[in-house]
N, CA, C and O atoms as a GROMACS GRO file, in nm:
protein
  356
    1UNK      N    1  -5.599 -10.536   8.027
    1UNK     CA    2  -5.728 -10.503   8.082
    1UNK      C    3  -5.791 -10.626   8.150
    1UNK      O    4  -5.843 -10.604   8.260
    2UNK      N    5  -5.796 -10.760   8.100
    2UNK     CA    6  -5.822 -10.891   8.129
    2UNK      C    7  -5.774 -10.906   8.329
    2UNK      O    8  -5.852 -10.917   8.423
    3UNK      N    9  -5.641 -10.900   8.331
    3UNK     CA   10  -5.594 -10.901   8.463
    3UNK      C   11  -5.642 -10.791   8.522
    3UNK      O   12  -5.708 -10.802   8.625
    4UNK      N   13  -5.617 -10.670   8.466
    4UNK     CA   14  -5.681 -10.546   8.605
    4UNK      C   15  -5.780 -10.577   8.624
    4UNK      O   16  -5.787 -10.592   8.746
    5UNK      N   17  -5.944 -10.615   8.545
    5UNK     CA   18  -6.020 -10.649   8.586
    5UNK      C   19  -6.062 -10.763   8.646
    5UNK      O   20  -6.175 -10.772   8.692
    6UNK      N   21  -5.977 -10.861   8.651
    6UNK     CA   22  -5.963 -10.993   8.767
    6UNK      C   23  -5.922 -10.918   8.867
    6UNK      O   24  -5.994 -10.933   8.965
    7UNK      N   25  -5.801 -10.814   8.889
    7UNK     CA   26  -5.786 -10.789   9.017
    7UNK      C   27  -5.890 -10.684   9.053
    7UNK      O   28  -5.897 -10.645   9.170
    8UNK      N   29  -5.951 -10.648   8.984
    8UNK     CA   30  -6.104 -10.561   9.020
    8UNK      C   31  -6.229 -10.616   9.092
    8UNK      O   32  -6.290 -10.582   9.194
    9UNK      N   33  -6.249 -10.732   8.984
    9UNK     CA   34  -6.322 -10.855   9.060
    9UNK      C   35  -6.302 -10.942   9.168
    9UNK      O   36  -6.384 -11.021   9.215
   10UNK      N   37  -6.192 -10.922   9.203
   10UNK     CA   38  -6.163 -11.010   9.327
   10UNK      C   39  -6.197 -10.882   9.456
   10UNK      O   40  -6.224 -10.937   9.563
   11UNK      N   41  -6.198 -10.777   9.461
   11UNK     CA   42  -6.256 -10.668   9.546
   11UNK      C   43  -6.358 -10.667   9.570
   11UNK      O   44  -6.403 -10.685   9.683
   12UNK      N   45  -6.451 -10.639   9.431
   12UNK     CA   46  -6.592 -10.641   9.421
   12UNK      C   47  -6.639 -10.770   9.493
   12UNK      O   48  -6.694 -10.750   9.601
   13UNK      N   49  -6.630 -10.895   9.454
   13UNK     CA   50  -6.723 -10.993   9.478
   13UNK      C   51  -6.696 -11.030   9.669
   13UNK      O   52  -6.772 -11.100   9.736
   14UNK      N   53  -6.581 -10.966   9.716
   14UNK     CA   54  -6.555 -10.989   9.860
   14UNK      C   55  -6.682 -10.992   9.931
   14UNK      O   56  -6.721 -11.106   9.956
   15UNK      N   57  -6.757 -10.895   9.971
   15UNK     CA   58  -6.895 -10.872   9.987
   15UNK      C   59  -6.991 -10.900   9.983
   15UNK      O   60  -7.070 -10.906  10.077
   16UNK      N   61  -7.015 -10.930   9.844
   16UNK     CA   62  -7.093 -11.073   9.783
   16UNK      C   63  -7.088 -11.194   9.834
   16UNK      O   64  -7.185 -11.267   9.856
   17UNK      N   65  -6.956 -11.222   9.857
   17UNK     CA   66  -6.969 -11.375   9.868
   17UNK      C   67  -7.025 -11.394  10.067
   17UNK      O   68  -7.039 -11.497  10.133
   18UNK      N   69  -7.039 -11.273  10.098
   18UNK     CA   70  -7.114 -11.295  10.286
   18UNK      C   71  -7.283 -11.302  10.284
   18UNK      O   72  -7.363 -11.338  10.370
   19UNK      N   73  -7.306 -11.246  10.134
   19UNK     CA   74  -7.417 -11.186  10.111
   19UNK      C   75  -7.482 -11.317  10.024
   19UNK      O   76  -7.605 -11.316  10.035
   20UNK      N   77  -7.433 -11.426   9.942
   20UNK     CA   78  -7.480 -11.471   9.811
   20UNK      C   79  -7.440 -11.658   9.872
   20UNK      O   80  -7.390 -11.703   9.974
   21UNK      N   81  -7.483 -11.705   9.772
   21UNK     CA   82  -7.449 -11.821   9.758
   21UNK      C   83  -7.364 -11.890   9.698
   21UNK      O   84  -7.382 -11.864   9.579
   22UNK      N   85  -7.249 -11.992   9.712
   22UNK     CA   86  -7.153 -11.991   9.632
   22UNK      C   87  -7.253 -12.040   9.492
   22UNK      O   88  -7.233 -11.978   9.388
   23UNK      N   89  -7.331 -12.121   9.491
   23UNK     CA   90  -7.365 -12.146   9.365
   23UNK      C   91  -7.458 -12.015   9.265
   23UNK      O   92  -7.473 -11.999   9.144
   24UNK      N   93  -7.494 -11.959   9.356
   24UNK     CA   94  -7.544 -11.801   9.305
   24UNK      C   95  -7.448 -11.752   9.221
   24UNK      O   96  -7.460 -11.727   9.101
   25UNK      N   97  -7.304 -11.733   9.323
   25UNK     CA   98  -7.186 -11.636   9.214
   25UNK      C   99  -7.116 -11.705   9.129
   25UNK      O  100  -7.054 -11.634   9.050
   26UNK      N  101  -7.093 -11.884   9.108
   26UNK     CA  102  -7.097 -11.956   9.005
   26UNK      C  103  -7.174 -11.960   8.909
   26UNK      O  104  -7.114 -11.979   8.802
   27UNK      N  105  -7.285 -11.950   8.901
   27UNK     CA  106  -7.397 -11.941   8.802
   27UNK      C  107  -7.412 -11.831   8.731
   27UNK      O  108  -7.440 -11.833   8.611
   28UNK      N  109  -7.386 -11.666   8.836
   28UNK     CA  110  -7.389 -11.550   8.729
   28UNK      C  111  -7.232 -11.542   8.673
   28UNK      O  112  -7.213 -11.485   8.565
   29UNK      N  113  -7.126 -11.595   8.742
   29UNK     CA  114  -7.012 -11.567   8.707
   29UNK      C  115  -6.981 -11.694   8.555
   29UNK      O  116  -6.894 -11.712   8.470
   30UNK      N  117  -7.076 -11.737   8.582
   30UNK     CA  118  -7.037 -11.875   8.414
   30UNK      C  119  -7.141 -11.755   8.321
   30UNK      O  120  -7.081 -11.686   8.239
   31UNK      N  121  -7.239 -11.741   8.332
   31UNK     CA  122  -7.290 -11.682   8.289
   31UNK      C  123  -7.244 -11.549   8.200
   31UNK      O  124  -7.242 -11.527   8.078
   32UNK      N  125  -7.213 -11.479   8.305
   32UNK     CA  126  -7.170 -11.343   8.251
   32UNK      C  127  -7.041 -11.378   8.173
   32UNK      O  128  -7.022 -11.319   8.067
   33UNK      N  129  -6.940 -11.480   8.222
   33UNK     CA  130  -6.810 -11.503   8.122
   33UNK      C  131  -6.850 -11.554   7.966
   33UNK      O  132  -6.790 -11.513   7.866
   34UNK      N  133  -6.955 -11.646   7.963
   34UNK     CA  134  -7.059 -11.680   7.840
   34UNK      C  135  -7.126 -11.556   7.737
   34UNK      O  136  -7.163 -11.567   7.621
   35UNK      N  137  -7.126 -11.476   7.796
   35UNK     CA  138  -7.206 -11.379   7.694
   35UNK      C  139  -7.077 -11.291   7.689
   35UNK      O  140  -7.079 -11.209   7.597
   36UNK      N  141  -6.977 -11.290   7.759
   36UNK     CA  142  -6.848 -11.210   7.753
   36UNK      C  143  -6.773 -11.286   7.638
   36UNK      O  144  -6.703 -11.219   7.562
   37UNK      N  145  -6.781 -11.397   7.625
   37UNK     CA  146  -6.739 -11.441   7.512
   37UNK      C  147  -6.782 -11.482   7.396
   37UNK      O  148  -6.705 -11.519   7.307
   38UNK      N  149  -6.930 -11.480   7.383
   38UNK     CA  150  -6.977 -11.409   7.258
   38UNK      C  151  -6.968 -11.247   7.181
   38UNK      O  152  -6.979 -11.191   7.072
   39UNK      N  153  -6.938 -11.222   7.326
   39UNK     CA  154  -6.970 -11.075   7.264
   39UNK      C  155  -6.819 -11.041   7.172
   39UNK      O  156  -6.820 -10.963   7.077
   40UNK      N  157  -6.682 -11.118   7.220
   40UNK     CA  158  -6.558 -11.135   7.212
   40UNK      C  159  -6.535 -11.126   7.036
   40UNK      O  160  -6.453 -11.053   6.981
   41UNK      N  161  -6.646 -11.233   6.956
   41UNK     CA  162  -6.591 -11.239   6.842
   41UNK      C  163  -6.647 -11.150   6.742
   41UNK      O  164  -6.641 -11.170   6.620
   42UNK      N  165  -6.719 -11.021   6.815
   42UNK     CA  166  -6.728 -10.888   6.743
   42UNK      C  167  -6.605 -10.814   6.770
   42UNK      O  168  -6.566 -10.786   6.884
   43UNK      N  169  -6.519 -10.767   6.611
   43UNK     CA  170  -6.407 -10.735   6.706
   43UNK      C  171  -6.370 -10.602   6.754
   43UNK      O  172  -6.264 -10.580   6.811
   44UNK      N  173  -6.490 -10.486   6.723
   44UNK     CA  174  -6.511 -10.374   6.813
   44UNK      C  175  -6.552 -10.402   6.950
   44UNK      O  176  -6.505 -10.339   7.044
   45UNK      N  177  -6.632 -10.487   6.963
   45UNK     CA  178  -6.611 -10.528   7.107
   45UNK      C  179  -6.518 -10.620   7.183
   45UNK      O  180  -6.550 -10.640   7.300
   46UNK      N  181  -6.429 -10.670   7.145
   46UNK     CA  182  -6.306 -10.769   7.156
   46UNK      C  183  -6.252 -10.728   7.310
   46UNK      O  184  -6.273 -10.797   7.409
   47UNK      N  185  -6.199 -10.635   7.309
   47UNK     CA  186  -6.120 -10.562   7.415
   47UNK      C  187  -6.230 -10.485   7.552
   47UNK      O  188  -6.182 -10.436   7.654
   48UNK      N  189  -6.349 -10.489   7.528
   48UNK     CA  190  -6.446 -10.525   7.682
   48UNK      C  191  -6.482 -10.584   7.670
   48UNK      O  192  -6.585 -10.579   7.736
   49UNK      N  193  -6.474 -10.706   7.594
   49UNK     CA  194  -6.557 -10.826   7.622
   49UNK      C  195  -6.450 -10.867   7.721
   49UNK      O  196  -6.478 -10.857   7.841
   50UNK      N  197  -6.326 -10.914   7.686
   50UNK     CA  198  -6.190 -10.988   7.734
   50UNK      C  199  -6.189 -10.946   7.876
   50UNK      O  200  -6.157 -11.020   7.969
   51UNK      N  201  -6.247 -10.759   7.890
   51UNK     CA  202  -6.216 -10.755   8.045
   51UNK      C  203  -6.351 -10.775   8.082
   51UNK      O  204  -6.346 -10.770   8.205
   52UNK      N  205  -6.453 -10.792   8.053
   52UNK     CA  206  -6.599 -10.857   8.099
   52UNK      C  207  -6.543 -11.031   8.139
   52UNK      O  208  -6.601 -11.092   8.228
   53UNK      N  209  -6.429 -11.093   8.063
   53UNK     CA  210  -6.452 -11.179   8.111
   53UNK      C  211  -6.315 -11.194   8.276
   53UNK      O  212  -6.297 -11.259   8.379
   54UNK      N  213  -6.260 -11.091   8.200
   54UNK     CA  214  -6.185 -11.089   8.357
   54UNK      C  215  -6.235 -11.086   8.467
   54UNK      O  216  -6.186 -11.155   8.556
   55UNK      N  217  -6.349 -11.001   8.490
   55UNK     CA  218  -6.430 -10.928   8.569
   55UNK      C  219  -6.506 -11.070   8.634
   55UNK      O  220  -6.476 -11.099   8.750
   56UNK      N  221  -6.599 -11.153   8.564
   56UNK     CA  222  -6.652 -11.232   8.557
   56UNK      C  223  -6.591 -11.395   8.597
   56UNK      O  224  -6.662 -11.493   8.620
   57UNK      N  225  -6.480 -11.391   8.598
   57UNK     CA  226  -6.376 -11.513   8.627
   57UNK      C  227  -6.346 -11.487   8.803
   57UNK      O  228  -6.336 -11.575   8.889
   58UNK      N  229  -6.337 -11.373   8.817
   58UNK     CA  230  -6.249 -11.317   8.929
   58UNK      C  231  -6.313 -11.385   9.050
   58UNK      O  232  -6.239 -11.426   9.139
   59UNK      N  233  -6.495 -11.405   9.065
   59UNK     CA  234  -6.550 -11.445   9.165
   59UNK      C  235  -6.548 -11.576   9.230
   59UNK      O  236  -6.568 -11.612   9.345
   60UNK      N  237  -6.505 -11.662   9.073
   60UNK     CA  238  -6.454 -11.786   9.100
   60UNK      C  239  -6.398 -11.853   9.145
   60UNK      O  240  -6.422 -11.974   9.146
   61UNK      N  241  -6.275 -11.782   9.214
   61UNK     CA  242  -6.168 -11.786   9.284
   61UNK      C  243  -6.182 -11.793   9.402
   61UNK      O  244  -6.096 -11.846   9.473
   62UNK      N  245  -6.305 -11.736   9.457
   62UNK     CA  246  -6.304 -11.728   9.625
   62UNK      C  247  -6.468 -11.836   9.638
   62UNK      O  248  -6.496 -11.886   9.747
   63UNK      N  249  -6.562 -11.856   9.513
   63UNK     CA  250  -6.651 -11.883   9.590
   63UNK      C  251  -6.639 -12.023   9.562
   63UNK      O  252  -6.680 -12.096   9.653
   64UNK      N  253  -6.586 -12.089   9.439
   64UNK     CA  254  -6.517 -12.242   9.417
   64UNK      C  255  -6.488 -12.332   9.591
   64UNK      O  256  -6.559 -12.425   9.632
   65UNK      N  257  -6.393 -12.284   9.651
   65UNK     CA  258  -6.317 -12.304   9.741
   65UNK      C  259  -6.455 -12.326   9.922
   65UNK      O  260  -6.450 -12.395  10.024
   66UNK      N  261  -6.553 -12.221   9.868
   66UNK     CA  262  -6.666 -12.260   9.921
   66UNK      C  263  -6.748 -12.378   9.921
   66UNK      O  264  -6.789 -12.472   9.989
   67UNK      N  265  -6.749 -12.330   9.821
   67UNK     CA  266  -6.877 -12.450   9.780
   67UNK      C  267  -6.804 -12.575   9.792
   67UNK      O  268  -6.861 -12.673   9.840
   68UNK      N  269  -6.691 -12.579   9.757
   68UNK     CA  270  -6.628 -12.750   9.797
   68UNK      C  271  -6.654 -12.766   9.956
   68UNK      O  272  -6.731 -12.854   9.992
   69UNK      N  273  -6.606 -12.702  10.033
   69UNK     CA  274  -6.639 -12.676  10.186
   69UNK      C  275  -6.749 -12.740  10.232
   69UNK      O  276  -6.754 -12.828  10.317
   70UNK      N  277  -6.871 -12.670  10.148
   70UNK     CA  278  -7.019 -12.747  10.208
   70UNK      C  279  -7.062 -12.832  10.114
   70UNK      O  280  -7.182 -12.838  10.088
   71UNK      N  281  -6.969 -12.913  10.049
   71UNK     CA  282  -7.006 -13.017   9.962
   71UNK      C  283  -7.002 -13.096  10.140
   71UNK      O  284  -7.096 -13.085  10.218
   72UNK      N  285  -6.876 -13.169  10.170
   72UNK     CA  286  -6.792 -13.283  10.258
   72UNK      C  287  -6.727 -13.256  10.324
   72UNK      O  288  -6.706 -13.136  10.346
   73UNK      N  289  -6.654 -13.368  10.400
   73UNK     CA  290  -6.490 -13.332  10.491
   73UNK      C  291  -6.424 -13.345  10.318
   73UNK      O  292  -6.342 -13.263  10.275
   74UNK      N  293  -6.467 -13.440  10.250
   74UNK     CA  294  -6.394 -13.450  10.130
   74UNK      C  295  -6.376 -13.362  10.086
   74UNK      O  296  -6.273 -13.349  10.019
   75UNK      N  297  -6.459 -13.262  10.101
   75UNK     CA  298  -6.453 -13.144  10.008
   75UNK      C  299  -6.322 -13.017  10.092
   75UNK      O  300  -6.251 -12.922  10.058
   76UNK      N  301  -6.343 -13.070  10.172
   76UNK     CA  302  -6.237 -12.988  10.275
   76UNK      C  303  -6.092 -13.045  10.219
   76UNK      O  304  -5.999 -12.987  10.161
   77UNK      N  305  -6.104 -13.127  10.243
   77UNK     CA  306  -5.943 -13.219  10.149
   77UNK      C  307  -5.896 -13.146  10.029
   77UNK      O  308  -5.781 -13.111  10.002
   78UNK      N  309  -6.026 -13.127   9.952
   78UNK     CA  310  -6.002 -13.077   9.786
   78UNK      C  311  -5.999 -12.897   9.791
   78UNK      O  312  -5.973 -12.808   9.710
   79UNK      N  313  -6.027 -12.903   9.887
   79UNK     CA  314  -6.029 -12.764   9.916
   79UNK      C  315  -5.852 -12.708   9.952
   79UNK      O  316  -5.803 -12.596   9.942
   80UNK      N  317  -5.800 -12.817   9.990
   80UNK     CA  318  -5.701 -12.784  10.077
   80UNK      C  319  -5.593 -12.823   9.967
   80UNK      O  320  -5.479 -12.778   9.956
   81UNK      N  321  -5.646 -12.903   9.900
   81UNK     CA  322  -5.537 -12.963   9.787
   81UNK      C  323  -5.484 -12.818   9.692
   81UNK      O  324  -5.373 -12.775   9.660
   82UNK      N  325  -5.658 -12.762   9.660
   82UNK     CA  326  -5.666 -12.680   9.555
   82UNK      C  327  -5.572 -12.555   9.623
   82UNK      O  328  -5.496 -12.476   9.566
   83UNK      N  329  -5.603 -12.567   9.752
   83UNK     CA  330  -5.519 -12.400   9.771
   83UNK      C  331  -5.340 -12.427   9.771
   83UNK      O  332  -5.248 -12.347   9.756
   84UNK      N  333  -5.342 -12.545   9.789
   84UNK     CA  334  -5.189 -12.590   9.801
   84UNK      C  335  -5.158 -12.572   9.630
   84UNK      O  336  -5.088 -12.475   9.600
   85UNK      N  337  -5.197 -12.640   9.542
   85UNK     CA  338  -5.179 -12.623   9.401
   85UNK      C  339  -5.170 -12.481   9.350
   85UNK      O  340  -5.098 -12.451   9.255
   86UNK      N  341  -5.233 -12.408   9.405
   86UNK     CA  342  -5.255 -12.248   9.343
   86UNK      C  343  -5.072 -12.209   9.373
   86UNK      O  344  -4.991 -12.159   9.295
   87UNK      N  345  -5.056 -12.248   9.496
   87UNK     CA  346  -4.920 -12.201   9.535
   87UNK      C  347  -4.778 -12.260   9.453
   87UNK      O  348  -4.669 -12.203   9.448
   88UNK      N  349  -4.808 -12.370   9.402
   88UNK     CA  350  -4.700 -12.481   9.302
   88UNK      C  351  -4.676 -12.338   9.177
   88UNK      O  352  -4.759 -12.272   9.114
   89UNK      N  353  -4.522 -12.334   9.180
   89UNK     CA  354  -4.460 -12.246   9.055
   89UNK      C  355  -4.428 -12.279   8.997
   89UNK      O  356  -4.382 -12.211   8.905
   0.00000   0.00000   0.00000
């Protein structure tokens, strides 16, 4: 459930991120993974918390890569590093 809802979240937040700020969808996305993992060590809720935090991780992925962007050129470097690393198997 964890992964389908990362690949759920990576749909959803597409939209968002034309619409939001990268530090906007960093802030609710730490956020919401934070109370996703409190909610985690009730263990009737265990199994939507885990995909609350899938859900919640997923935005990270596209708006990270932003926000380095309008940090610098540096940030363009780290930007470029990071997408090269994602690809390392």
């Amino acid at each position: 459930m964890y992964w389908l809802m990362t690949t759920v979240g990576r749909f959803l937040v597409a939209p968002t991120v034309l619409r939001s700020s990268a530090q906007a969808i960093i802030t609710v996305s730490c956020v919401g993974m934070a109370v996703s993992l409190v909610l985690a060590v009730v263990p009737a809720l265990a199994p939507y918390a885990y995909a609350g935090v899938g859900l919640f991780i997923a935005p990270i992925f596209r708006a990270v890569p932003l926000l380095l962007c309008g940090v610098s050129a540096a940030g363009l470097a780290a930007t470029l590093w990071l997408i090269h690393a994602t690809r390392i198997h």
